[in-house]
C-alpha positions as a Markdown table, in Angstrom:
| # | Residue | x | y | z |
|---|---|---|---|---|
| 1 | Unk | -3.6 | -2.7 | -15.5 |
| 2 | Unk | -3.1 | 0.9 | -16.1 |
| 3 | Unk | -0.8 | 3.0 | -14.3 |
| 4 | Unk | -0.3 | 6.8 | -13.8 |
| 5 | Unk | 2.0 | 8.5 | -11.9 |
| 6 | Unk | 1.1 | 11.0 | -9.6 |
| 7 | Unk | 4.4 | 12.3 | -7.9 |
| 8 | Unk | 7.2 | 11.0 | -5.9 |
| 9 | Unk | 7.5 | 11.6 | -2.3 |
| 10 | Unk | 10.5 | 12.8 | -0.9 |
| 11 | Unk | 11.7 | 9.8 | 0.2 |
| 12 | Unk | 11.4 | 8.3 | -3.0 |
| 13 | Unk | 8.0 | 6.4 | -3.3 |
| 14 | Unk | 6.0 | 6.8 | -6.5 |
| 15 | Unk | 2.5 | 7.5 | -5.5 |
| 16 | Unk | 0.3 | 6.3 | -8.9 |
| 17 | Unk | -3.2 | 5.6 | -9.9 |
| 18 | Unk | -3.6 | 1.7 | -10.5 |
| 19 | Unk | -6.7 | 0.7 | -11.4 |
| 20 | Unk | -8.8 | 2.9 | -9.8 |
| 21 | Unk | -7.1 | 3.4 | -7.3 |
| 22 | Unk | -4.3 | 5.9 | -5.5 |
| 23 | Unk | -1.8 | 3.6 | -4.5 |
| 24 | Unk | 1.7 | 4.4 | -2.5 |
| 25 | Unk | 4.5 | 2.7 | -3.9 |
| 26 | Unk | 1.9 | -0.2 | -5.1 |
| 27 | Unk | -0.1 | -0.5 | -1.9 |
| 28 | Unk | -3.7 | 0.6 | -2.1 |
| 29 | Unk | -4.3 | 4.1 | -0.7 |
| 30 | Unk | -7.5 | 5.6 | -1.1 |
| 31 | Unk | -10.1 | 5.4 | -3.9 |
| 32 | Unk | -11.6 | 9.2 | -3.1 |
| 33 | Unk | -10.0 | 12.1 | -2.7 |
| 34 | Unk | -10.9 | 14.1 | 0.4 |
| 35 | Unk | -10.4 | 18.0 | 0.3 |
| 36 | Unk | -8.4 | 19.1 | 3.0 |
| 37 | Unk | -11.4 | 21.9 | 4.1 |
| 38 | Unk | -13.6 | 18.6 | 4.6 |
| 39 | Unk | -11.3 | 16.8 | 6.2 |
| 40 | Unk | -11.2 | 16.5 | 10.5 |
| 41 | Unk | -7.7 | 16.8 | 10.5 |
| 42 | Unk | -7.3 | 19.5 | 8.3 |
| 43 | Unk | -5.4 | 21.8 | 10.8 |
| 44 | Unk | -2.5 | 19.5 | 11.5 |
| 45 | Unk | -2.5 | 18.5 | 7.8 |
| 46 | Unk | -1.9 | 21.9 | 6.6 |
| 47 | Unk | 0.5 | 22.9 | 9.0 |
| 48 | Unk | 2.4 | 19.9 | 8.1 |
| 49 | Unk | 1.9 | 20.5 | 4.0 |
| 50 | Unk | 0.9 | 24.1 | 3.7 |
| 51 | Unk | 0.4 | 23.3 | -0.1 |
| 52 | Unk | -1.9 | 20.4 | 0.5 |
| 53 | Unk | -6.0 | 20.7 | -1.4 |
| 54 | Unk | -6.5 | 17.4 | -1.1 |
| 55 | Unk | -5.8 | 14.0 | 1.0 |
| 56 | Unk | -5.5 | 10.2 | -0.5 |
| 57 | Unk | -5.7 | 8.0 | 2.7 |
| 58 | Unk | -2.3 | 9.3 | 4.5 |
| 59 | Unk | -0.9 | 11.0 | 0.9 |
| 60 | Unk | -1.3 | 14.7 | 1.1 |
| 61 | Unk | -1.4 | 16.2 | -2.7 |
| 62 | Unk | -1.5 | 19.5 | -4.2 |
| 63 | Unk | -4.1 | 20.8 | -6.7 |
| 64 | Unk | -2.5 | 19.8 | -9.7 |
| 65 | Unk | -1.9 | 16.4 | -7.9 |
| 66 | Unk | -4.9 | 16.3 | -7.0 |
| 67 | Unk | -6.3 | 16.9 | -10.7 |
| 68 | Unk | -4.0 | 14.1 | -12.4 |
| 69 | Unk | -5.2 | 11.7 | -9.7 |
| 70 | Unk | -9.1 | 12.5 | -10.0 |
| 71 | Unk | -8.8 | 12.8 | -14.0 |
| 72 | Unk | -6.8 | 8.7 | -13.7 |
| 73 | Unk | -9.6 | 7.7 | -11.4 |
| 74 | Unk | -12.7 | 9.1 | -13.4 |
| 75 | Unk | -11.2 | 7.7 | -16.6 |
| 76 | Unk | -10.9 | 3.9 | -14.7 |
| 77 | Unk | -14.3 | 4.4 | -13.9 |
| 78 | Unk | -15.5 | 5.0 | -17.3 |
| 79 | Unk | -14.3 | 1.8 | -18.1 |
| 80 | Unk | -16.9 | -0.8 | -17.3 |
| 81 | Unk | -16.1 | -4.8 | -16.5 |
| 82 | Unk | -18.7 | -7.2 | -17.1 |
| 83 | Unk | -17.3 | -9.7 | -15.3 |
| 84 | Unk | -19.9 | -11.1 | -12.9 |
| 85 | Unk | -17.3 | -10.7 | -9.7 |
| 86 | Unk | -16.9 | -7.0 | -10.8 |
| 87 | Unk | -20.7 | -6.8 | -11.4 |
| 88 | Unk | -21.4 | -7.9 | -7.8 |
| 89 | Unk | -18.5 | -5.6 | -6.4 |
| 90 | Unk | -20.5 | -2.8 | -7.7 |
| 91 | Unk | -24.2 | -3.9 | -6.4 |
| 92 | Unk | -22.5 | -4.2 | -3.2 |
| 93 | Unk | -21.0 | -0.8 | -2.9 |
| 94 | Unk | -24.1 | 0.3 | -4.2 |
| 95 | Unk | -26.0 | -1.6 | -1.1 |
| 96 | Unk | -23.4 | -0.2 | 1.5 |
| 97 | Unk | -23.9 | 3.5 | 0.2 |
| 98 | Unk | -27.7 | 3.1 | -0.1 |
| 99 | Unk | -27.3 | 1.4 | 3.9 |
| 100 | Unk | -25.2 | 4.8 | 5.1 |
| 101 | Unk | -27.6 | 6.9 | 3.1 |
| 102 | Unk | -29.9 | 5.7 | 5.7 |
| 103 | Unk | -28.3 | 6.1 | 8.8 |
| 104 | Unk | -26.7 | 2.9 | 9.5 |
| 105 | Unk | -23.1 | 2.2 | 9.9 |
């Protein structure tokens, strides 16, 4: 299990990548990043955190936050399991983007 820390939020919580994934204080997050200009929130989000580029799930994070947890991500991704469980995680996600691809949801 690899673990990279992200920041802290003010009250406290570490918000790290773990395994793939952007977790807040170990809970599983998000495993995109959205940019705030994509986002359909992206008014109230930046008038909240003026210094926000990109969103985790509900963690707001700065570009250079943003760039730590993207480069943690992209470097679990690189990593391949072989396991057939992981093997059939990924066919599936392949099947559900190929399904929205399409048009269904």
């Amino acid at each position: 299990m690899t673990k990279t820390l992200v920041k802290t939020t003010q009250d406290g919580r570490p918000v790290e990548v773990i395994d793939g994934w952007v977790c807040l204080a170990g809970l599983k997050e998000a495993d995109t990043l959205v940019p705030v200009i994509e986002h359909p929130n992206r008014q109230a989000i930046l008038a909240a955190v003026p210094g926000a580029t990109h969103m985790a799930g509900r963690v707001p994070l700065t570009h250079e936050e943003a760039a730590i947890a993207q480069g943690a991500m992209t470097a679990e991704q690189r990593e391949i399991d072989t396991s057939p469980m992981a093997i059939a995680q990924r066919l599936r996600r392949a099947m559900w983007a190929k399904a929205v691809a399409e048009g269904v949801e």
